[in-house]
N, CA, C and O atoms as a Maestro MAE file, in Angstrom:
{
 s_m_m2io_version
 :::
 2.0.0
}

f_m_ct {
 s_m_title
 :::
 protein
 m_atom[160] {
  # First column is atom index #
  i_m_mmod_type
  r_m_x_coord
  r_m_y_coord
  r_m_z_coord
  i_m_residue_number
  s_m_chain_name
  s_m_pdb_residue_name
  s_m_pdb_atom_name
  i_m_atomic_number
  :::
  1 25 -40.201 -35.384 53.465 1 A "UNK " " N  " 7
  2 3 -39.707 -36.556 52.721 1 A "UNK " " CA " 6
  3 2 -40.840 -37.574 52.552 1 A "UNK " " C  " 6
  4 15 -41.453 -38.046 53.509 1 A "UNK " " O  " 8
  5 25 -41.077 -37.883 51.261 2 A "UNK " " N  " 7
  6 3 -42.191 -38.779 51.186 2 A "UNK " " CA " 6
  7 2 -41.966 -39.237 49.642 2 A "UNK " " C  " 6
  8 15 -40.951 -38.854 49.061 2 A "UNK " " O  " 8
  9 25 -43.033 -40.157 48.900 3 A "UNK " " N  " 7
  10 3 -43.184 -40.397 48.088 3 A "UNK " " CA " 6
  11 2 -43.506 -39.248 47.026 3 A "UNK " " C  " 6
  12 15 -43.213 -39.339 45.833 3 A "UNK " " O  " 8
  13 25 -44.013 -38.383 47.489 4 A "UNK " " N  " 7
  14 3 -43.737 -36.821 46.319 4 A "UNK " " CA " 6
  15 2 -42.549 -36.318 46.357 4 A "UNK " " C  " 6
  16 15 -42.362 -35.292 45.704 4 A "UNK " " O  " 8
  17 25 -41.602 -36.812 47.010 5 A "UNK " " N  " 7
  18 3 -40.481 -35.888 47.497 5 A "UNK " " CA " 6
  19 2 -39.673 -37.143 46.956 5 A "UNK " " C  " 6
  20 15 -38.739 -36.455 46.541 5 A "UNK " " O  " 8
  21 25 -39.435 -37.936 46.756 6 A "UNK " " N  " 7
  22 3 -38.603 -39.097 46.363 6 A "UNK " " CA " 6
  23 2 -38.256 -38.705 44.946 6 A "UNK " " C  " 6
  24 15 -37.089 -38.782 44.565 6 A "UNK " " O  " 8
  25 25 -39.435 -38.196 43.978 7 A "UNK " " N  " 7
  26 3 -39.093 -38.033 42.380 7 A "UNK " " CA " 6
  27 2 -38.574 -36.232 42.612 7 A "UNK " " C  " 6
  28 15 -37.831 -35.787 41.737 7 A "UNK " " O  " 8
  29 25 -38.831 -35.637 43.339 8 A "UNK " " N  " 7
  30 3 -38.328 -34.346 43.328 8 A "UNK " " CA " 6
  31 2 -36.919 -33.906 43.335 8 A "UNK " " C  " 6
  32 15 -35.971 -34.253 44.039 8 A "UNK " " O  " 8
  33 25 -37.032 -32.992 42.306 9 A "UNK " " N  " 7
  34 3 -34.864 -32.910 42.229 9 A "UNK " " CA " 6
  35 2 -34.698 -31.541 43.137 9 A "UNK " " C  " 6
  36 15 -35.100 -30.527 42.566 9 A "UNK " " O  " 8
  37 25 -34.292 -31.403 44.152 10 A "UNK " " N  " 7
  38 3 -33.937 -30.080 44.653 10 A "UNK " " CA " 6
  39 2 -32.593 -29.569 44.662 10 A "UNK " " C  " 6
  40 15 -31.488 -30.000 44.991 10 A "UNK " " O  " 8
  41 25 -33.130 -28.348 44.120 11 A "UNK " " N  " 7
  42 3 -32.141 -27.603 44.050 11 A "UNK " " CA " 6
  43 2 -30.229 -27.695 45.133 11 A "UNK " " C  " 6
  44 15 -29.033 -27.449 44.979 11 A "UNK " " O  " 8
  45 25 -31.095 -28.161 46.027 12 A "UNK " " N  " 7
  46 3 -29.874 -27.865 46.742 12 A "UNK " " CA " 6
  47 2 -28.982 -29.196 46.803 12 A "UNK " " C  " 6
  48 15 -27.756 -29.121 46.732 12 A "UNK " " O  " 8
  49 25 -29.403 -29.961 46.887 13 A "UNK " " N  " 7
  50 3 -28.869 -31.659 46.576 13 A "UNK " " CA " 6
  51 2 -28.457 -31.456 45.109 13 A "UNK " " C  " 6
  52 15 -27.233 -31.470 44.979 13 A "UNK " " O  " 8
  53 25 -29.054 -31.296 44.119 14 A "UNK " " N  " 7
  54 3 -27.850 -30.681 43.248 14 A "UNK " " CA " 6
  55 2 -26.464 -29.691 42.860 14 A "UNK " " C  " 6
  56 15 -25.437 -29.724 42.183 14 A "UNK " " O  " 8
  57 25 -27.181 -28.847 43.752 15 A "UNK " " N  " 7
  58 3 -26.034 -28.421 43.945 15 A "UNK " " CA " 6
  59 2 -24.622 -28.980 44.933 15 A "UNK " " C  " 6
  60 15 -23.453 -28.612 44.813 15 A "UNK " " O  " 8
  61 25 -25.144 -29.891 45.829 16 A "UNK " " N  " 7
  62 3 -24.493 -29.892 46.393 16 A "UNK " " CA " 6
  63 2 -23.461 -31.414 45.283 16 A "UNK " " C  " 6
  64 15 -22.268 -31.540 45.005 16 A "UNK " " O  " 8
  65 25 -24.205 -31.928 45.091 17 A "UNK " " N  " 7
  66 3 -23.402 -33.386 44.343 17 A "UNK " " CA " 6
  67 2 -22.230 -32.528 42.917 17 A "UNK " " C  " 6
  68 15 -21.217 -33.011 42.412 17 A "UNK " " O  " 8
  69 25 -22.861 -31.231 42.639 18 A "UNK " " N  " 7
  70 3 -21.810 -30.437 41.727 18 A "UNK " " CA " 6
  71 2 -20.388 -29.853 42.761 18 A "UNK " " C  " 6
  72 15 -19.175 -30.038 42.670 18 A "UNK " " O  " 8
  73 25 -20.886 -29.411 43.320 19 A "UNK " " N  " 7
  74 3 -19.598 -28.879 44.482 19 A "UNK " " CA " 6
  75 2 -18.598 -29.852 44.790 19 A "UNK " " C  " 6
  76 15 -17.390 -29.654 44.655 19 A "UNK " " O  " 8
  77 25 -19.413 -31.494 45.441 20 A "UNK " " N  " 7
  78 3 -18.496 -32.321 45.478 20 A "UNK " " CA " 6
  79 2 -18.056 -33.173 44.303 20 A "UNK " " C  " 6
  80 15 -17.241 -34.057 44.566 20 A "UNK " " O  " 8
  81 25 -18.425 -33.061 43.174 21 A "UNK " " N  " 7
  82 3 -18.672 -33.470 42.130 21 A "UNK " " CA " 6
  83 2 -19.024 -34.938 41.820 21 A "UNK " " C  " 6
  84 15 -18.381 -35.602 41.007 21 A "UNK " " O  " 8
  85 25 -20.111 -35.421 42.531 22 A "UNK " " N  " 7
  86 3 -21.032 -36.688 42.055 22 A "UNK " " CA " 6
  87 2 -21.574 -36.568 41.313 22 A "UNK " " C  " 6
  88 15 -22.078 -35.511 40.933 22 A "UNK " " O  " 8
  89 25 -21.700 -38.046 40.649 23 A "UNK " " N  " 7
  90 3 -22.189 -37.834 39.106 23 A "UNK " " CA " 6
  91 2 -23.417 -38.252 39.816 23 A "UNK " " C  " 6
  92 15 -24.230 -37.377 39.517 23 A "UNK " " O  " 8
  93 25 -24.021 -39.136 40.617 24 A "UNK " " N  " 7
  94 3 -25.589 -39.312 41.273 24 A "UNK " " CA " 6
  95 2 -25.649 -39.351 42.934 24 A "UNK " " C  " 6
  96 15 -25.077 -40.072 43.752 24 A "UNK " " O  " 8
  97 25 -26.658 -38.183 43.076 25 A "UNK " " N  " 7
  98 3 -27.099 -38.007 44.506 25 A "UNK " " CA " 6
  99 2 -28.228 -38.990 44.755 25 A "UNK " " C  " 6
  100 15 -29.148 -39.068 43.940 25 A "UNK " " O  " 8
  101 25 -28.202 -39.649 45.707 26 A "UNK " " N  " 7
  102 3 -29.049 -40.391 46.073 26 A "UNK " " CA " 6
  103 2 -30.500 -39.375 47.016 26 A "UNK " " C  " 6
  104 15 -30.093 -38.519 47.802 26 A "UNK " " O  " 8
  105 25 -31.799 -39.513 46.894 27 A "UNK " " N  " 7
  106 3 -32.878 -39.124 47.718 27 A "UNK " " CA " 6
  107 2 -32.872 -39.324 48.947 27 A "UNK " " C  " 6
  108 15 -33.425 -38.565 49.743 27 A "UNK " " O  " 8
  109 25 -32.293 -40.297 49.247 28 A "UNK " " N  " 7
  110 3 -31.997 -40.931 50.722 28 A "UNK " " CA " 6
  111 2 -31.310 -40.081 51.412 28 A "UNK " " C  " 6
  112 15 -31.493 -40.012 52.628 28 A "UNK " " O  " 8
  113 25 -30.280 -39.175 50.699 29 A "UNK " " N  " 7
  114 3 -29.635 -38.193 51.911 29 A "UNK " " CA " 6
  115 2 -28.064 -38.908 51.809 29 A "UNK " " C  " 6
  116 15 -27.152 -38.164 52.170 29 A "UNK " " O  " 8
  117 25 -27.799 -39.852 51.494 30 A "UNK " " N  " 7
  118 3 -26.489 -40.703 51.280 30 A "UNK " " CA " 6
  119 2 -25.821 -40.106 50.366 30 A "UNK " " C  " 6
  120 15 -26.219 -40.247 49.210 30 A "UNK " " O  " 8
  121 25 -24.644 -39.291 50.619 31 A "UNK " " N  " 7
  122 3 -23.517 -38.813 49.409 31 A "UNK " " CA " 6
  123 2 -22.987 -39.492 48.861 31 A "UNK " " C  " 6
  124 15 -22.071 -39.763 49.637 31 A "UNK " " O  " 8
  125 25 -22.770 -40.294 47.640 32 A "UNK " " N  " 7
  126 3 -21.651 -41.507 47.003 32 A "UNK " " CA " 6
  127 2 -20.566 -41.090 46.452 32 A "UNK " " C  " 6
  128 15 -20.607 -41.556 45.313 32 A "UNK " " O  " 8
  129 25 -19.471 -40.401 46.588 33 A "UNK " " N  " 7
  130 3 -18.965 -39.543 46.240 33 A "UNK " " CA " 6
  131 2 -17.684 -40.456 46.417 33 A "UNK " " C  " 6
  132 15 -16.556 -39.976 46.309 33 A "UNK " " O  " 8
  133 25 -17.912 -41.820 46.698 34 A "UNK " " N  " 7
  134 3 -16.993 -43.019 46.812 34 A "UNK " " CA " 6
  135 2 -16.018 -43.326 45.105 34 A "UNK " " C  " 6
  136 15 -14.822 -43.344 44.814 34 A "UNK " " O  " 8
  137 25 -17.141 -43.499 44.424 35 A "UNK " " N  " 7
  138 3 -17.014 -43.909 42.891 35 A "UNK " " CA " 6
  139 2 -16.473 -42.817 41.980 35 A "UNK " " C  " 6
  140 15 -15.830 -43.232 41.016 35 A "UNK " " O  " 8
  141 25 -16.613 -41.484 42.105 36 A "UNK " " N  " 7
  142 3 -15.925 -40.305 41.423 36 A "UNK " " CA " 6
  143 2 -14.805 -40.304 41.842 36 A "UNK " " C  " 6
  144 15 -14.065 -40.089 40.881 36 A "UNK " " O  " 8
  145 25 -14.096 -40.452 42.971 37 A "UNK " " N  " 7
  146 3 -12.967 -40.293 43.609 37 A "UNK " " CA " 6
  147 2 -12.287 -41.642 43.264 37 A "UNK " " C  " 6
  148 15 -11.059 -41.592 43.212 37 A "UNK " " O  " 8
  149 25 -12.792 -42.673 43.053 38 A "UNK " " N  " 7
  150 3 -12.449 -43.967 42.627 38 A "UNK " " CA " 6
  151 2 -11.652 -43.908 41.196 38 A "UNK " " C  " 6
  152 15 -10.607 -44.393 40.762 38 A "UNK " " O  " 8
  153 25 -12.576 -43.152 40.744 39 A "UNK " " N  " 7
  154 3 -12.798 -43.126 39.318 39 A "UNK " " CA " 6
  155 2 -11.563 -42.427 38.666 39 A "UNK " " C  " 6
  156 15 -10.656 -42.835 37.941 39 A "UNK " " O  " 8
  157 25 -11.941 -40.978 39.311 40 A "UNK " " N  " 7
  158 3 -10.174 -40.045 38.811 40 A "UNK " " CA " 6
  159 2 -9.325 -40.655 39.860 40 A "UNK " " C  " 6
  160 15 -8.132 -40.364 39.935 40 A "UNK " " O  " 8
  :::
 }
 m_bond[159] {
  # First column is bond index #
  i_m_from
  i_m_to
  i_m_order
  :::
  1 1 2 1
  2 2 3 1
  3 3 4 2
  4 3 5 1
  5 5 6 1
  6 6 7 1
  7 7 8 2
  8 7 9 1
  9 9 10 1
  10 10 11 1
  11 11 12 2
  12 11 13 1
  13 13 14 1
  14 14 15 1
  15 15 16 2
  16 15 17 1
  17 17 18 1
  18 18 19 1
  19 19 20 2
  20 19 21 1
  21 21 22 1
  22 22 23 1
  23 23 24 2
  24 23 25 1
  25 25 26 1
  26 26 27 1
  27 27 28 2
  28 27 29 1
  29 29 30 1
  30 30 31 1
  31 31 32 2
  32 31 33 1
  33 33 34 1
  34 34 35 1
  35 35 36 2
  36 35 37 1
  37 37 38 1
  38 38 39 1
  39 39 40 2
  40 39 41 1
  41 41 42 1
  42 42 43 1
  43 43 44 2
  44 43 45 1
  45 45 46 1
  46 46 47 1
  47 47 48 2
  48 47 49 1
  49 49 50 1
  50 50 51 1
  51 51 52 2
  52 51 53 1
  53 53 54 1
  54 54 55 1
  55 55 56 2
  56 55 57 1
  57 57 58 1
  58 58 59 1
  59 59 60 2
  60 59 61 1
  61 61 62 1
  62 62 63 1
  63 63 64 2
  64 63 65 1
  65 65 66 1
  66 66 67 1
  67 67 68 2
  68 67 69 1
  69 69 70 1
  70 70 71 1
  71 71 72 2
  72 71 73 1
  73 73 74 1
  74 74 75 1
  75 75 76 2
  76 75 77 1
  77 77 78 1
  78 78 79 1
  79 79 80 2
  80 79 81 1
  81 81 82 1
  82 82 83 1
  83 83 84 2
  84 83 85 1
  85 85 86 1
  86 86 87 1
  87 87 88 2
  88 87 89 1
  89 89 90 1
  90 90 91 1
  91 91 92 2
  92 91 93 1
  93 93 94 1
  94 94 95 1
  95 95 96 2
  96 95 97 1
  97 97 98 1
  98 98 99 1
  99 99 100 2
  100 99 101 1
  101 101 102 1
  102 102 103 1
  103 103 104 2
  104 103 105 1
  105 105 106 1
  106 106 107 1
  107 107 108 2
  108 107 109 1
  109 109 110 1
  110 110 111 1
  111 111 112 2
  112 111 113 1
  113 113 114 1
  114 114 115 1
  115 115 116 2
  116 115 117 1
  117 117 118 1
  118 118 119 1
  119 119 120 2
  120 119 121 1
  121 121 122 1
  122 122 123 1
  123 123 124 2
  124 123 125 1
  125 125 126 1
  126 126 127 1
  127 127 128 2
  128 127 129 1
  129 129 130 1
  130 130 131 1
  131 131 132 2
  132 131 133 1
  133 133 134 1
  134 134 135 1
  135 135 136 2
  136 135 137 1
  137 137 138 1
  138 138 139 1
  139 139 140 2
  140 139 141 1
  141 141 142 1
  142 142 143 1
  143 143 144 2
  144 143 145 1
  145 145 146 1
  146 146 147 1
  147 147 148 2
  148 147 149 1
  149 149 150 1
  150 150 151 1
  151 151 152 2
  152 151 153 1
  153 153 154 1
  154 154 155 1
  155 155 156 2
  156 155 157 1
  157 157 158 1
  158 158 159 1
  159 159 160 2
  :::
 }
}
């Protein structure tokens, strides 16, 4: 985790924000998955 790794999209953090279905994963490691569930 670093400043090269901050702009990097990985694979698996995408996938994972599709599974739970977030519309944005944060780099930080923080799921927001607050506001989709809000939302519907």
């Amino acid at each position: 985790m670093g400043p090269d790794g901050t702009r990097a999209r990985r694979p698996e953090i995408e996938a994972f924000g599709r599974r739970h279905r977030c519309p944005v994963v944060p780099v930080d490691g923080s799921i927001r998955c607050r506001s989709a569930k809000n939302e519907k």
